[in-house]
Backbone as JSON Lines, residues from 0, in Angstrom:
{"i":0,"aa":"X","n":[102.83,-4.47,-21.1],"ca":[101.44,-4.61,-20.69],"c":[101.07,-3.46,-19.75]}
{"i":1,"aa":"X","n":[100.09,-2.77,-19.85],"ca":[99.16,-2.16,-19.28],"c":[98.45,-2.59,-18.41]}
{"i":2,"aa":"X","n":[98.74,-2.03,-16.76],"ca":[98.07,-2.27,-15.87],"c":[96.64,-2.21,-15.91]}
{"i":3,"aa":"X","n":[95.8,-2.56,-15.86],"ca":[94.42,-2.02,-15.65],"c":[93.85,-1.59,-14.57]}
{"i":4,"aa":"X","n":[93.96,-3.12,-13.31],"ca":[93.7,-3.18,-12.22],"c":[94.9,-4.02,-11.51]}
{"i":5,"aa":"X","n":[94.89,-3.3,-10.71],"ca":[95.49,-3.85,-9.57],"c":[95.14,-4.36,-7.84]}
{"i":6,"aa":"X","n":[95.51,-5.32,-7.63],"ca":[94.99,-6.33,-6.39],"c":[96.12,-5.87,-4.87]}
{"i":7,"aa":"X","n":[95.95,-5.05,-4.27],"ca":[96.63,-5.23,-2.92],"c":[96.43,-6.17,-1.82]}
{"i":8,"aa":"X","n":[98.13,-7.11,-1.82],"ca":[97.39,-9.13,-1.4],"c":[97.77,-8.3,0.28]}
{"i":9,"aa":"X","n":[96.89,-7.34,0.6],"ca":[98.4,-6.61,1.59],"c":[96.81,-6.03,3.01]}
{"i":10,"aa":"X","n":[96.94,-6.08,3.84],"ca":[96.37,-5.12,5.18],"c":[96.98,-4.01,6.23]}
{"i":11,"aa":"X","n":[98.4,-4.1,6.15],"ca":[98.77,-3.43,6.7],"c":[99.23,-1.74,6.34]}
{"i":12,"aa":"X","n":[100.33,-1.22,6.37],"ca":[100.39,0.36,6.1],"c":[100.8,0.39,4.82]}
{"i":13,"aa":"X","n":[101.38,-0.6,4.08],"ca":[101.79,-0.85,2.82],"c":[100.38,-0.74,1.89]}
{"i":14,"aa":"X","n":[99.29,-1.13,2.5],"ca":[98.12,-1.35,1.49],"c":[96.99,-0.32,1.66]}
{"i":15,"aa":"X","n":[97.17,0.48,2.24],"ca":[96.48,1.77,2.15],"c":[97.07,2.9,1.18]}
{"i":16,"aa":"X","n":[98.56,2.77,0.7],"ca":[99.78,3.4,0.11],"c":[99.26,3.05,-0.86]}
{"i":17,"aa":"X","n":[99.07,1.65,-1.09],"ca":[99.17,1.36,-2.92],"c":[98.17,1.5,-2.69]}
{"i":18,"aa":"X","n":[96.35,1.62,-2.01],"ca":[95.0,1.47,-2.84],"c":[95.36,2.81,-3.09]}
{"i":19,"aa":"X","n":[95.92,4.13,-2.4],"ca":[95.58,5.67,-2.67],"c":[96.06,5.78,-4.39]}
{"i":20,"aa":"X","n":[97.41,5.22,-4.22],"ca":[98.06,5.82,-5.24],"c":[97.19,4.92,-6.81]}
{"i":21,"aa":"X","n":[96.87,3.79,-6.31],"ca":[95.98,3.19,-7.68],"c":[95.05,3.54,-7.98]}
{"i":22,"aa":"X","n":[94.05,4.23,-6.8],"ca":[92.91,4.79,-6.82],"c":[92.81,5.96,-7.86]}
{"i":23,"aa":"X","n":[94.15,6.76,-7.46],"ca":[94.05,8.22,-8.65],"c":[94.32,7.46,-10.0]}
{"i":24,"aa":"X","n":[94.34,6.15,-9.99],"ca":[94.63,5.51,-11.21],"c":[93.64,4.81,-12.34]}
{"i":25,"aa":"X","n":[92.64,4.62,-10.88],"ca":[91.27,4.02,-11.0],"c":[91.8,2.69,-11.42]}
{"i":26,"aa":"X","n":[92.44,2.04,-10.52],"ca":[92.75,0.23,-10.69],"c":[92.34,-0.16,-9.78]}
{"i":27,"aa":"X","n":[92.28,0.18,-8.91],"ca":[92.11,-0.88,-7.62],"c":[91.31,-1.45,-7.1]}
{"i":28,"aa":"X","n":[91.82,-2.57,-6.39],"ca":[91.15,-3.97,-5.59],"c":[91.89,-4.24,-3.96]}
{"i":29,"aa":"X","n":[91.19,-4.23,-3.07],"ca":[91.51,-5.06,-1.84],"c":[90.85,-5.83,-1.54]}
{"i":30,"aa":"X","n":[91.77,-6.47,-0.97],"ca":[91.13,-8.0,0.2],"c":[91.1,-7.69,1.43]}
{"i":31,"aa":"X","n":[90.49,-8.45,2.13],"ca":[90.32,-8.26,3.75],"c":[90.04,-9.8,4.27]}
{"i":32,"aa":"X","n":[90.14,-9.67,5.45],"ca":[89.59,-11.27,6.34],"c":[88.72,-10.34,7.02]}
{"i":33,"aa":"X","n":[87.9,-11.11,7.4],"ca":[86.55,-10.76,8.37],"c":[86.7,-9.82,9.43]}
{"i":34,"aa":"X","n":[87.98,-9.88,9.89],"ca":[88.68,-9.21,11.21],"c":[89.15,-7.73,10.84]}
{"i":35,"aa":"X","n":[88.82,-7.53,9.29],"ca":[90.09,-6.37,8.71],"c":[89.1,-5.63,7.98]}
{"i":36,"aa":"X","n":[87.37,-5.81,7.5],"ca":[86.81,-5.56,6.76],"c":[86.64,-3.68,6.32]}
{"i":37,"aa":"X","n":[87.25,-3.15,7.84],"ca":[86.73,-2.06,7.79],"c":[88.19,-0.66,8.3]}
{"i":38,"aa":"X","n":[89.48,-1.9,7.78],"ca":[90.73,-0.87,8.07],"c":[90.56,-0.15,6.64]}
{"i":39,"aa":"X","n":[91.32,0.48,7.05],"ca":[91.59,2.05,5.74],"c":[91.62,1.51,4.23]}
{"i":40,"aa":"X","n":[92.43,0.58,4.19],"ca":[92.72,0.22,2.86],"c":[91.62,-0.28,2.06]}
{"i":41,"aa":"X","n":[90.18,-0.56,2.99],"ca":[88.8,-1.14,2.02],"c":[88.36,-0.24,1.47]}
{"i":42,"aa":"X","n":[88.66,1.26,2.23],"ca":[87.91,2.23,2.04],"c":[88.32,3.2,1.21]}
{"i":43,"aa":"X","n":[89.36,2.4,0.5],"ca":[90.37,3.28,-0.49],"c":[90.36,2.25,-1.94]}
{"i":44,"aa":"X","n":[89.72,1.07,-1.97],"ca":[89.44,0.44,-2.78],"c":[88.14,0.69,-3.81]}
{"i":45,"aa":"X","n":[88.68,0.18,-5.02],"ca":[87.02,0.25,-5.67],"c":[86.27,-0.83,-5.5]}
{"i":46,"aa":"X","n":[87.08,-2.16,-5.61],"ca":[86.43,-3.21,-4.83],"c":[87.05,-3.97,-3.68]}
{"i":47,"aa":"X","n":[86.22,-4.66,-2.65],"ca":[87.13,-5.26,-1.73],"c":[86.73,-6.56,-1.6]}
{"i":48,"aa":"X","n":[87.6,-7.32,-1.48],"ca":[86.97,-9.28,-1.84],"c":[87.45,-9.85,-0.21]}
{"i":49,"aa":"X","n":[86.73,-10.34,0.07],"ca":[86.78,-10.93,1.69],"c":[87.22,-12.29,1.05]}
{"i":50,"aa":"X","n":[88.25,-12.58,1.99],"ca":[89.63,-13.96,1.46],"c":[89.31,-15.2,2.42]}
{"i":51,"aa":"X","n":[88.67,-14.94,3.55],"ca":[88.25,-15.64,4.63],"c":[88.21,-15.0,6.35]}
{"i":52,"aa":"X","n":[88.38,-16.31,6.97],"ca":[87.71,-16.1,8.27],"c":[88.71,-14.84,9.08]}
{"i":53,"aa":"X","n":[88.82,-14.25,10.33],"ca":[89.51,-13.24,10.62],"c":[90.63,-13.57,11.0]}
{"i":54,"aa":"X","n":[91.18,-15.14,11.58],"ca":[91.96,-15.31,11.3],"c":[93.5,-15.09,10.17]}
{"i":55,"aa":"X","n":[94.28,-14.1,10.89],"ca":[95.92,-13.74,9.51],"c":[95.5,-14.85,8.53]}
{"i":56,"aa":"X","n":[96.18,-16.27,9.69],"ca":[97.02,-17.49,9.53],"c":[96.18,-18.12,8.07]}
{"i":57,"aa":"X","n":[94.17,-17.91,8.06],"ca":[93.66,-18.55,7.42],"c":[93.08,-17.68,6.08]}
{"i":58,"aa":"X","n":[93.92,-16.33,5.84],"ca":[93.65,-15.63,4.8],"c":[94.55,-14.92,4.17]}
{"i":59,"aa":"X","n":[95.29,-14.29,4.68],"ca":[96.27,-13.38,3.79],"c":[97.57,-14.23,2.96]}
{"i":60,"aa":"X","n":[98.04,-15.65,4.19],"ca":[99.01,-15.93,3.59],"c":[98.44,-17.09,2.74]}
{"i":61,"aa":"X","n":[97.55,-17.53,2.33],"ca":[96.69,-18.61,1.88],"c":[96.53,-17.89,0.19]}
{"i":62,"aa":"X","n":[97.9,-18.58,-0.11],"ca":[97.91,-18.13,-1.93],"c":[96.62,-18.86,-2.98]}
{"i":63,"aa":"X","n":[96.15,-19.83,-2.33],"ca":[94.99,-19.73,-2.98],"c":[93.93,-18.89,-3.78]}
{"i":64,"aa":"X","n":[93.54,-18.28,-2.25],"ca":[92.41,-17.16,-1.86],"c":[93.19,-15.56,-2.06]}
{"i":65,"aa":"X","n":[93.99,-15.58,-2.09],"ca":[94.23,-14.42,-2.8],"c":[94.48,-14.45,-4.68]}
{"i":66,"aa":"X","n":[95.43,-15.19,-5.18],"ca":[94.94,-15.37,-6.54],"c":[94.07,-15.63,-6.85]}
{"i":67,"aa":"X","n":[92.75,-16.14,-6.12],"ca":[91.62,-16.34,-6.77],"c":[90.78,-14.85,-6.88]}
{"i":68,"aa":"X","n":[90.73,-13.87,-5.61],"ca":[90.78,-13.17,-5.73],"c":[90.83,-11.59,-6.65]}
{"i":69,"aa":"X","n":[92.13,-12.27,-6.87],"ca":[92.31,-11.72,-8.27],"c":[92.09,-12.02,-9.27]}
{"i":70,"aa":"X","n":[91.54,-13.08,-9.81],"ca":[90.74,-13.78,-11.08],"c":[89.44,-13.11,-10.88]}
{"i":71,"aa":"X","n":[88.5,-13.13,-9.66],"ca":[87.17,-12.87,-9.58],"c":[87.15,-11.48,-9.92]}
{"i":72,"aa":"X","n":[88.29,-10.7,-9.47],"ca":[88.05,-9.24,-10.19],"c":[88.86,-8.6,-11.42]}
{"i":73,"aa":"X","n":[89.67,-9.99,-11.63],"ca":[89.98,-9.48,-13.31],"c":[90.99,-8.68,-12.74]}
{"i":74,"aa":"X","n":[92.04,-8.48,-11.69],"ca":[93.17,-8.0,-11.5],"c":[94.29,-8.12,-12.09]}
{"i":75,"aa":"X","n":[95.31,-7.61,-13.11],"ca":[95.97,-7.89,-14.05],"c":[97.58,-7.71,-13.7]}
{"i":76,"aa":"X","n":[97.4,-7.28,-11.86],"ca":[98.61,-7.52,-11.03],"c":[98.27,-7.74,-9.43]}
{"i":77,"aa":"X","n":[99.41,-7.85,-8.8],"ca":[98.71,-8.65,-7.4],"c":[100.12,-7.67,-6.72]}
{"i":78,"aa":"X","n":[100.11,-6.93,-6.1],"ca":[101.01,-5.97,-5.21],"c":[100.97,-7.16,-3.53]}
{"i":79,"aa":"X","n":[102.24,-7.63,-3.68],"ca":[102.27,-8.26,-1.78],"c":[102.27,-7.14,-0.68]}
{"i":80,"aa":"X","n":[102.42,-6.35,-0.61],"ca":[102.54,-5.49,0.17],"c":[104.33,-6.05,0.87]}
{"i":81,"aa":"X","n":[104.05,-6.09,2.44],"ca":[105.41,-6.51,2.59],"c":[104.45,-7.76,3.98]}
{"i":82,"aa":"X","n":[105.44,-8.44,4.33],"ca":[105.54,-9.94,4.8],"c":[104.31,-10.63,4.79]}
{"i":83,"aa":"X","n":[103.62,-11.61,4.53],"ca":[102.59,-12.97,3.88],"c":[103.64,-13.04,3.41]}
{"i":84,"aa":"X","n":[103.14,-12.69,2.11],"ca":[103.84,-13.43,0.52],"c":[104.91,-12.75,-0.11]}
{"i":85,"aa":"X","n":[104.89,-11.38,0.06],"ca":[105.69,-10.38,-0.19],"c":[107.54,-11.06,-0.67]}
{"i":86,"aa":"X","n":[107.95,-12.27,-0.11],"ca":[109.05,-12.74,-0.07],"c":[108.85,-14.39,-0.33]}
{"i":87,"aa":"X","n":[107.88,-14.65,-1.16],"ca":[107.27,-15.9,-1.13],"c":[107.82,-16.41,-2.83]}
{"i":88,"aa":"X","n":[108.59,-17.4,-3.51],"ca":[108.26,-17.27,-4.54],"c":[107.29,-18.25,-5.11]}
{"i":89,"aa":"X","n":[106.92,-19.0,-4.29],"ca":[105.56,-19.76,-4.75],"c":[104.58,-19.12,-4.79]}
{"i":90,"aa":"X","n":[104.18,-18.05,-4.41],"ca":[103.41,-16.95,-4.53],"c":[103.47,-16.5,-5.69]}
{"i":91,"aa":"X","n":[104.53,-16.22,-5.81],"ca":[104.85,-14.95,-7.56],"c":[104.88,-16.12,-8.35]}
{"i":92,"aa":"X","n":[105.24,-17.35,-8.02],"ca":[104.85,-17.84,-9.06],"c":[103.46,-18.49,-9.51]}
{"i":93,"aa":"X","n":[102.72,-18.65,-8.48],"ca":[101.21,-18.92,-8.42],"c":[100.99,-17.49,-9.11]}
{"i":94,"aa":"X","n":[101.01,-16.43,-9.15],"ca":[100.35,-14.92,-9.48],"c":[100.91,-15.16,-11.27]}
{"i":95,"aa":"X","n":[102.33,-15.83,-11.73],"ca":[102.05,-15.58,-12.72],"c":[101.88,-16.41,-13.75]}
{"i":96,"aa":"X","n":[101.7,-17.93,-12.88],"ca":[100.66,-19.11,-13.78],"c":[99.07,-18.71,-13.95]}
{"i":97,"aa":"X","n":[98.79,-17.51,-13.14],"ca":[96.85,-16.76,-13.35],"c":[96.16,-17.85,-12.34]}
């Protein structure tokens, strides 16, 4: 399968890495919480989906709102970056029930 788009579930230095390198790819998607709307990695996105309030605790690691995320933009992979979910496998496995 062929990537199309790709979702960085990620805010920190890990997710500015993957929007650049997807960007020359023309895949990419970030998320943000309210608190994060305007770090590097939005601004390296083609789209950016706000996951919730600025609260970490009530957005990044909240596998919900990030696979949904990635449904609303038709993301056809979900990159953890490193620690939320990154080491989660209810995560990877929520990402690959869709």
């Amino acid at each position: 399968m062929k990537i199309k788009k790709i979702q960085a579930a990620n805010r920190g230095e890990i997710a500015p890495r993957v929007m650049r390198s997807a960007r020359e790819m023309g895949i990419n998607v970030a998320v943000y919480s309210e608190a994060d709307k305007l770090l590097p990695h939005t601004s390296y996105a083609d789209e950016a989906i706000n996951i919730g309030s600025a609260a970490a605790s009530e957005s990044y690691p909240v596998h919900d709102k990030l696979i949904g995320a990635g449904r609303q933009t038709g993301a056809d992979a979900i990159h953890p970056g490193y620690g939320f979910v990154s080491e989660n496998a209810a995560f990877a496995e929520g990402v690959e029930k869709g």
